[in-house]
Every structure is written in structure tokens, then in C-alpha cells.
TIDO-550017 format. One record per residue (C-alpha): residue number from 1; residue in one letter; x, y, z. Coordinates in Angstrom, 3 decimals, decimal comma. Example, Ala and Ser with C-alpha at 12.3 -4.5 7.8 and 13.67 -1.06 7.14 Angstrom:
2
ATOM   num   residu       east      north         up
ATOM     1        A     12,300     -4,500      7,800
ATOM     2        S     13,670     -1,060      7,140
***
This chain:
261
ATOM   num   residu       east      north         up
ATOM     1        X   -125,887   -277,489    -38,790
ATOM     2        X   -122,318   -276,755    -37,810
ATOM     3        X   -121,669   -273,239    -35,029
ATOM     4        X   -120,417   -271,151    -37,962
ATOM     5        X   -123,400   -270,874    -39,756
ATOM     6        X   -125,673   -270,506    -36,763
ATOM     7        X   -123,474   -267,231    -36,123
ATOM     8        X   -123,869   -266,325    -39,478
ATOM     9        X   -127,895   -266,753    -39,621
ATOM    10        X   -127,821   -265,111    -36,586
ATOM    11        X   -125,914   -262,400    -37,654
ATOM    12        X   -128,556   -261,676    -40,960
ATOM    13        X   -130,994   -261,834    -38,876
ATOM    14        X   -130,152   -258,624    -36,527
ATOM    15        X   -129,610   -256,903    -39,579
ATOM    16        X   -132,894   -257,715    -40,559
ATOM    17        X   -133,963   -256,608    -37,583
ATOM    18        X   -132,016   -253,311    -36,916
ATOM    19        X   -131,811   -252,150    -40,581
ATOM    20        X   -135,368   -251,371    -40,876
ATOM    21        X   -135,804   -250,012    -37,686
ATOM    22        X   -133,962   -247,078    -38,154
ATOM    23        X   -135,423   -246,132    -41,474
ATOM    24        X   -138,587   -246,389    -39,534
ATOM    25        X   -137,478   -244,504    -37,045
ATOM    26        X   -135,720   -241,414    -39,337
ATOM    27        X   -139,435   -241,304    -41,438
ATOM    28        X   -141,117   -240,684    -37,841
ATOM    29        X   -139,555   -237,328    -36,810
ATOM    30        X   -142,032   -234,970    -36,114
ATOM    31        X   -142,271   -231,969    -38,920
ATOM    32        X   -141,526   -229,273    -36,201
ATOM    33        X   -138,200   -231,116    -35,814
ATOM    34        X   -137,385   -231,314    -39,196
ATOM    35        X   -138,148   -227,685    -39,783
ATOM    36        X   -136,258   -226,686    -36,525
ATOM    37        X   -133,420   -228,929    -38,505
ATOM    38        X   -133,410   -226,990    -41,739
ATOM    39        X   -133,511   -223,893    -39,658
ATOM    40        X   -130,392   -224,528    -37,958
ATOM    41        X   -128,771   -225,619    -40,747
ATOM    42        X   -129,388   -222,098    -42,858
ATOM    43        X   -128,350   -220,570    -39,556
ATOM    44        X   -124,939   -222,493    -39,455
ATOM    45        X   -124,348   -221,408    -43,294
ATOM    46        X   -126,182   -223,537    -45,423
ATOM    47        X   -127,382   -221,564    -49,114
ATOM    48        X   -130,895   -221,025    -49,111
ATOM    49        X   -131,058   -222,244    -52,484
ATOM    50        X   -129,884   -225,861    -51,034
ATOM    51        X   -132,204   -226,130    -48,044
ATOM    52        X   -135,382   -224,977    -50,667
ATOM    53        X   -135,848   -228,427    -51,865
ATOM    54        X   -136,013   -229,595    -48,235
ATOM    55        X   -138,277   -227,379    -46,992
ATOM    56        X   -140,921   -227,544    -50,099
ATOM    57        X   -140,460   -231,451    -49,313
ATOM    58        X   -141,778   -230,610    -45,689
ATOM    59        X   -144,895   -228,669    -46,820
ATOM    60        X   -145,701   -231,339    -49,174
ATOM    61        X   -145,348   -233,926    -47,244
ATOM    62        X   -147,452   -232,340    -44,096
ATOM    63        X   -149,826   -230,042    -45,551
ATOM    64        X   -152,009   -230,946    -42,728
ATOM    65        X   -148,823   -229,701    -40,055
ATOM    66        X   -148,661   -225,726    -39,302
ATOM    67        X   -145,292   -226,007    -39,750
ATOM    68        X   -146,116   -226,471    -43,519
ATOM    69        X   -147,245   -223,194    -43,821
ATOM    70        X   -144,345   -222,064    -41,680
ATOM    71        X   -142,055   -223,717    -44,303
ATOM    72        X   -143,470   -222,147    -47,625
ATOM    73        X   -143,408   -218,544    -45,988
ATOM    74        X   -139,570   -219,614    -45,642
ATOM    75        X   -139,537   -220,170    -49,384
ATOM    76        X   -140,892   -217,077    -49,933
ATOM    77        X   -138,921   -214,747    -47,878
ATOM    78        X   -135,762   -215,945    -49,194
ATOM    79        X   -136,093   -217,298    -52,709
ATOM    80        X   -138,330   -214,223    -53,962
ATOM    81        X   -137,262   -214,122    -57,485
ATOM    82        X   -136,573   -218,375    -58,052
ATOM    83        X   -138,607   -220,441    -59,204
ATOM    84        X   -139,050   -221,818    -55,731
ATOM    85        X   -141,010   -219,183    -54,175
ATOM    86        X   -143,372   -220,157    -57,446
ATOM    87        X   -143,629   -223,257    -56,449
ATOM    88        X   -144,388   -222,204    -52,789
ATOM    89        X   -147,508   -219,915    -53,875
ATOM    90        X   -148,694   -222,744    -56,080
ATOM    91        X   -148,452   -225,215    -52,689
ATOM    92        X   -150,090   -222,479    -50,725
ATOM    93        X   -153,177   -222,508    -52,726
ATOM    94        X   -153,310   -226,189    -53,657
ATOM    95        X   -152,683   -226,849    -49,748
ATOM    96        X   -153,805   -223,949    -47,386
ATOM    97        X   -156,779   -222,192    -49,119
ATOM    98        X   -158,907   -222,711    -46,155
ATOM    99        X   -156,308   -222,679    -43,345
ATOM   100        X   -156,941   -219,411    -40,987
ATOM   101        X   -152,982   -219,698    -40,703
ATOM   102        X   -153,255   -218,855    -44,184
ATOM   103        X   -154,437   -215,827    -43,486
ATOM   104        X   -150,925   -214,382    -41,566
ATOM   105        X   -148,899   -215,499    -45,040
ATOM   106        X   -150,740   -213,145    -46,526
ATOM   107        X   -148,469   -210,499    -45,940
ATOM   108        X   -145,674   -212,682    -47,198
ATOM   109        X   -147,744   -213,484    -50,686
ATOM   110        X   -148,055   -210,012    -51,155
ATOM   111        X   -144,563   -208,871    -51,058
ATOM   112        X   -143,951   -211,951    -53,916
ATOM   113        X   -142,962   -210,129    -56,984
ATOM   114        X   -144,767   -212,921    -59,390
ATOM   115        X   -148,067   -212,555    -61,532
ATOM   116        X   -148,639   -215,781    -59,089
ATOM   117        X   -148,802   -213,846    -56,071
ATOM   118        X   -151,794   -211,259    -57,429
ATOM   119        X   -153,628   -214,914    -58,649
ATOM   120        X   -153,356   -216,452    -55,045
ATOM   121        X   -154,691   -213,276    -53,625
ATOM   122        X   -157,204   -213,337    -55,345
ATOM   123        X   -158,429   -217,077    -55,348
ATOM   124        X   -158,166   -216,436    -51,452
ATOM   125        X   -160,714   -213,750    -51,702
ATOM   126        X   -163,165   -215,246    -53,856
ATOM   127        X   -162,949   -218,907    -52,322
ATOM   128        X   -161,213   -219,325    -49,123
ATOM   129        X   -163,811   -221,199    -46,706
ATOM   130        X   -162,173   -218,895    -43,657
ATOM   131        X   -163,564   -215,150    -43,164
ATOM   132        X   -160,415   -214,622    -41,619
ATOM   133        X   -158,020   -215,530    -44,949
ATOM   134        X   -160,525   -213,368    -47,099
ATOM   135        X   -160,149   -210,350    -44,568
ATOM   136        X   -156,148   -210,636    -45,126
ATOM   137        X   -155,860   -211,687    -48,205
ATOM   138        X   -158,089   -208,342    -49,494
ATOM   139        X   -155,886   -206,419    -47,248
ATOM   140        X   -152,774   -207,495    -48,519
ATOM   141        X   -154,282   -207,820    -52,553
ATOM   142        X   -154,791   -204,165    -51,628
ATOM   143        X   -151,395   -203,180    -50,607
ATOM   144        X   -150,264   -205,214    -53,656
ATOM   145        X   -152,188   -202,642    -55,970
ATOM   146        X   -150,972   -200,305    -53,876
ATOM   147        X   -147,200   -200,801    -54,690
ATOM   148        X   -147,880   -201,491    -58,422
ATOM   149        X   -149,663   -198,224    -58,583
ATOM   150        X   -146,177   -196,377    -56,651
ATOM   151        X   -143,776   -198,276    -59,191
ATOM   152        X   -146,134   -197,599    -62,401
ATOM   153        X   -146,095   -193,139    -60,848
ATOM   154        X   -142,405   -193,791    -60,435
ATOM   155        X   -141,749   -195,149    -64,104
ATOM   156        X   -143,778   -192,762    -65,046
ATOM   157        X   -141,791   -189,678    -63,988
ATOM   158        X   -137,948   -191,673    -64,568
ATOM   159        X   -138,417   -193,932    -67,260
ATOM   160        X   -134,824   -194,378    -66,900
ATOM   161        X   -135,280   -196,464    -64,026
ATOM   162        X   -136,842   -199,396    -66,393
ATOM   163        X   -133,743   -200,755    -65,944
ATOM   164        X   -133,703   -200,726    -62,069
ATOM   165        X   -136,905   -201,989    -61,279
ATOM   166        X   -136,569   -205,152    -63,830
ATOM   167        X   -133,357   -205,685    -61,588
ATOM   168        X   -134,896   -205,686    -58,571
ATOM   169        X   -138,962   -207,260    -59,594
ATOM   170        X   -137,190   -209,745    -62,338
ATOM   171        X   -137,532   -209,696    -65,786
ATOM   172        X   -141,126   -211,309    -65,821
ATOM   173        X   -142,831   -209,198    -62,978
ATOM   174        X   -141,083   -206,046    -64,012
ATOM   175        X   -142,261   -206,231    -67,549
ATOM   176        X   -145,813   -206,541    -65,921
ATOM   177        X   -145,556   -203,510    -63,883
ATOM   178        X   -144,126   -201,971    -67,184
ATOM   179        X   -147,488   -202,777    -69,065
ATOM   180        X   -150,060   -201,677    -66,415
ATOM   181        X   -151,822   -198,698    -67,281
ATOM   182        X   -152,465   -196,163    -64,762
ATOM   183        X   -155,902   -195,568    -65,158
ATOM   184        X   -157,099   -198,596    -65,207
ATOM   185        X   -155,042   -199,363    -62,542
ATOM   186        X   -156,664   -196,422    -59,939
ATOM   187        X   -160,175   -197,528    -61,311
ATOM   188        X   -159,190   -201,407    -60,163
ATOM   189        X   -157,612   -199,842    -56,740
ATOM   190        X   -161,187   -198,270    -56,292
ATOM   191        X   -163,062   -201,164    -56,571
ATOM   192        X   -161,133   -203,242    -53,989
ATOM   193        X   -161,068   -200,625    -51,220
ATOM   194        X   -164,700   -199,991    -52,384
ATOM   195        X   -165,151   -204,103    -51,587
ATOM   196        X   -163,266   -204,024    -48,393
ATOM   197        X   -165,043   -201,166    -46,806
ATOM   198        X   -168,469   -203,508    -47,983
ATOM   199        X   -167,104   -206,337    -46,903
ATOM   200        X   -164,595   -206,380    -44,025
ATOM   201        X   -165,135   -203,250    -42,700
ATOM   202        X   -165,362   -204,350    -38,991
ATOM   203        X   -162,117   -206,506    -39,243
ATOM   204        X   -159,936   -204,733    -36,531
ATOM   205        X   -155,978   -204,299    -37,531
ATOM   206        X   -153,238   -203,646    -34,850
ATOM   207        X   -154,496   -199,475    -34,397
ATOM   208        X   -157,604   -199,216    -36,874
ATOM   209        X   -159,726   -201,702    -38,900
ATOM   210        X   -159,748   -202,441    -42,421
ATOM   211        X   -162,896   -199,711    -42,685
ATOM   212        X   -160,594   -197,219    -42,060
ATOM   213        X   -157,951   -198,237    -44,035
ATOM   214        X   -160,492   -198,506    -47,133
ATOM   215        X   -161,808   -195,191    -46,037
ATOM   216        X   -158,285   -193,078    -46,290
ATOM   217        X   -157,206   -195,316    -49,333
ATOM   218        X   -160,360   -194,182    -51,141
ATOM   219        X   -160,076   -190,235    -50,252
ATOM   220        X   -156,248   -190,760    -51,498
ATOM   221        X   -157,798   -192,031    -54,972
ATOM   222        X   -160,313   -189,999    -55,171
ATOM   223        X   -159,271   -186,469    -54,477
ATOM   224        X   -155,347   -186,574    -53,949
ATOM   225        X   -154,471   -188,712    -57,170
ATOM   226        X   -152,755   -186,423    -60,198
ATOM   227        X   -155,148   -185,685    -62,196
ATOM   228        X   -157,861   -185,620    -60,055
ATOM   229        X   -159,794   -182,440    -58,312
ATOM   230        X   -158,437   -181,489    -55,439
ATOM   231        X   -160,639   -181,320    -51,905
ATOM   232        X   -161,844   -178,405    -50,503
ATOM   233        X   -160,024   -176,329    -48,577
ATOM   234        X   -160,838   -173,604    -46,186
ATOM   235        X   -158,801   -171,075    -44,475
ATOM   236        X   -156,968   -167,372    -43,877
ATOM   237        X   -154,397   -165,479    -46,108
ATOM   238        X   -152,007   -163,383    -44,426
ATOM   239        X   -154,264   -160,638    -44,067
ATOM   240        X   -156,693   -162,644    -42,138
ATOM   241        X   -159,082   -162,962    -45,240
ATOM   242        X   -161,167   -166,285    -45,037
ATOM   243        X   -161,196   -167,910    -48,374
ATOM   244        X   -161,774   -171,571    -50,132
ATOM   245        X   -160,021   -172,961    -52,767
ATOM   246        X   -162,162   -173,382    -55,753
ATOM   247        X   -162,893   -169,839    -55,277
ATOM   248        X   -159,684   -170,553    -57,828
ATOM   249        X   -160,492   -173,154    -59,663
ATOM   250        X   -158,685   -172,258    -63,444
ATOM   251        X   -156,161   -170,590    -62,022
ATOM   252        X   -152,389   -171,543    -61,020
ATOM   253        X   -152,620   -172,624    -56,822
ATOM   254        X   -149,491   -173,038    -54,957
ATOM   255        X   -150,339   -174,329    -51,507
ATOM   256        X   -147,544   -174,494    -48,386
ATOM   257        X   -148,282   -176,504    -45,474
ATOM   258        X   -146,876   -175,659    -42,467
ATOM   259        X   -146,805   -175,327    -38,524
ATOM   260        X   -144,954   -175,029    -35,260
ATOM   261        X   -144,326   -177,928    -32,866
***
């Protein structure tokens, strides 16, 4: 065999050699490197909507990883109204059902203007393994009623700002909130706070616990909704007489707050 083709087998063979080695070596970075990766990059100026592949591609990959999580919340906060953050909330409960780190994307799943948001919610509720995911995910499904309830109040008094809220919700969610009637709306509203005082009353929040919360959200409903009766009230006029309010009941009541501080 003459020099020139030992140098050449020679040659083939560190390829052999080196090639695969550093496709080996690119498929071994750790997740949390990756995401810190795609996190710099959308800091230097890369489009959200280019790094959303990447990042779904992360969580998929490593739904075992908490940096999988950490990647759909991503999606989320920045793709609200693409079909990305869709494909996030479908990931979240295909992947993360049962994950307490679930529970703190919550928040993040509730702000989601998609019919896919209220679903995930609710599928964490009813069959997440973790008592900590069903605590959140009632308090955020609650806040979530909450804010359809505020939007279906607002249409309610400016119809005229149809136009507005299918702007900022997207055509699909905003025609929801369109179609949602208000009373059955407050009677659903009832029944969760009504479940979360039952259920998850002791589950302390950053100054209260969700008891409390349920508590206030259920006197709003209940007594300071339109439509409904108003509480009690007890007090002076200005000439020092002591009266109650449904000593007027039929009758037009203006009441003014007020104090000094």
C-alpha cells in the first residue's frame, strides 16, 4: 500500500472519528443551557415569533426538566394571541398535570385569552395528582371568571367597545366573552368560590388565604352585584337620627361614602 493512501485512510478515519463527536456533544447540552441560550438571544433582538419553535422544542423534548415548564410560560407571556401559546397550554396539560411547578403557571394560564386556557384550568382542578396545582389552578380559574364577568359588565354598558375588546382578546376569545350570559355567568362564579372556600380554604396566599378570598368574592356576588339586594346598613343622618336602610326599601336611595384622613 503506497504513503498516499495511508494518509488518505488516515485522514477518513479522523473524520469518522471527530464528525460524530460533536453532534454528540451539541445533543448533550443541558436544557437550562439551552433555555439560558434562547433567552439571550430574544434579549439581543431576536422576534419572539422565531425563538417559539425553539423553545416549544425544549419543553417537548424535556418534559421531565423544570426548565420545560419555564419554557412554555415563555410561550405564553409573549405569543398570547398565536397559535403558539395554544400549543403551549396543550403541552402543559399533556406534560405537567401533576407537576407542583405547575401550580406557579397557573397565573400565566389564566391571563391566556383562549377557550384552552378555561379547559386546562379546569382539568387541573378536577385531576391534577398535586393539592398544590388544584389550590392554584381554582384560584386562578377564579380570577379567570372574574375578568370575563368585568368584560361581559363592560360590554354591557358600551357595546361600542365590541370592537375593542375583539382587538385586544382576538377574534375567537372575544366572540366568547361576547356570548356569555351574565347570569349564568354570576351563578357559575358562585359555585367556584363556593368550592374553594370547601375545598382550599386553609391554602395561605402572600397576605390572606384562599378562604378569605372566597369569602369577599362571595359577599361581592351576593349582595354588591347589580341587580342584587343590597346589605344592610346602619347609621346617623345629619340630625343624628339612627336609621337602617331597608327602612327604604321601594324607594329611590342615594348613598355617599365618605371620611377624613
Amino acid at each position: 500500500m503506497s504513503l498516499r493512501i495511508i494518509c488518505d485512510l488516515s485522514f477518513m478515519l479522523i473524520l469518522s472519528i471527530v464528525v460524530p463527536a460533536s453532534a454528540s456533544q451539541k445533543e448533550t447540552i443541558a436544557p437550562a443551557a439551552r433555555y439560558q441560550k434562547l433567552l439571550d438571544e430574544y434579549e439581543e433582538g431576536a422576534k419572539a415569533s422565531e425563538l417559539a419553535g425553539r423553545f416549544l422544542e425544549l419543553a417537548e423534548q424535556h418534559p421531565g426538566d423544570p426548565v420545560a415548564i419555564d419554557s412554555l410560560v415563555w410561550v405564553l407571556t409573549k405569543l398570547r394571541l398565536r397559535p403558539e401559546a395554544t400549543r403551549a397550554l396543550e403541552l402543559l396539560e399533556q406534560d405537567h398535570l401533576h407537576d407542583e411547578h405547575f401550580g406557579a403557571a397557573c397565573r400565566h394560564v389564566a391571563r391566556t385569552p383562549a377557550l384552552t386556557a378555561e379547559k386546562l384550568l379546569r382539568s387541573a382542578l378536577g385531576k391534577s395528582r398535586s393539592e398544590k396545582v388544584r389550590a392554584q389552578a381554582c384560584r386562578q380559574l377564579g380570577y379567570l371568571l372574574d375578568q370575563q364577568a368585568s368584560v361581559a359588565d363592560q360590554l354591557k354598558k358600551e357595546p361600542e367597545m365590541a370592537d375593542r375588546v375583539m382587538q385586544f382578546y382576538g377574534a375567537e376569545y372575544g366572540k366568547h366573552l361576547k356570548s356569555l350570559d351574565r347570569e349564568q355567568l354570576e351563578k357559575k362564579r358562585e359555585q367556584h368560590y363556593e368550592l374553594m372556600l370547601k375545598s382550599f380554604a386553609d391554602v395561605p396566599t402572600t397576605d390572606s388565604t384562599l378562604g378569605e378570598i372566597a369569602e369577599k368574592a362571595l359577599f361581592r356576588i351576593r349582595h354588591l352585584s347589580i341587580g342584587r339586594v343590597a346589605p344592610e346598613i346602619e347609621g346617623e343622618d345629619i340630625f343624628g337620627k339612627t336609621f337602617k336602610l331597608s327602612e327604604h326599601r321601594g324607594k329611590v336611595v342615594v348613598l355617599s361614602f365618605w371620611g377624613h384622613w
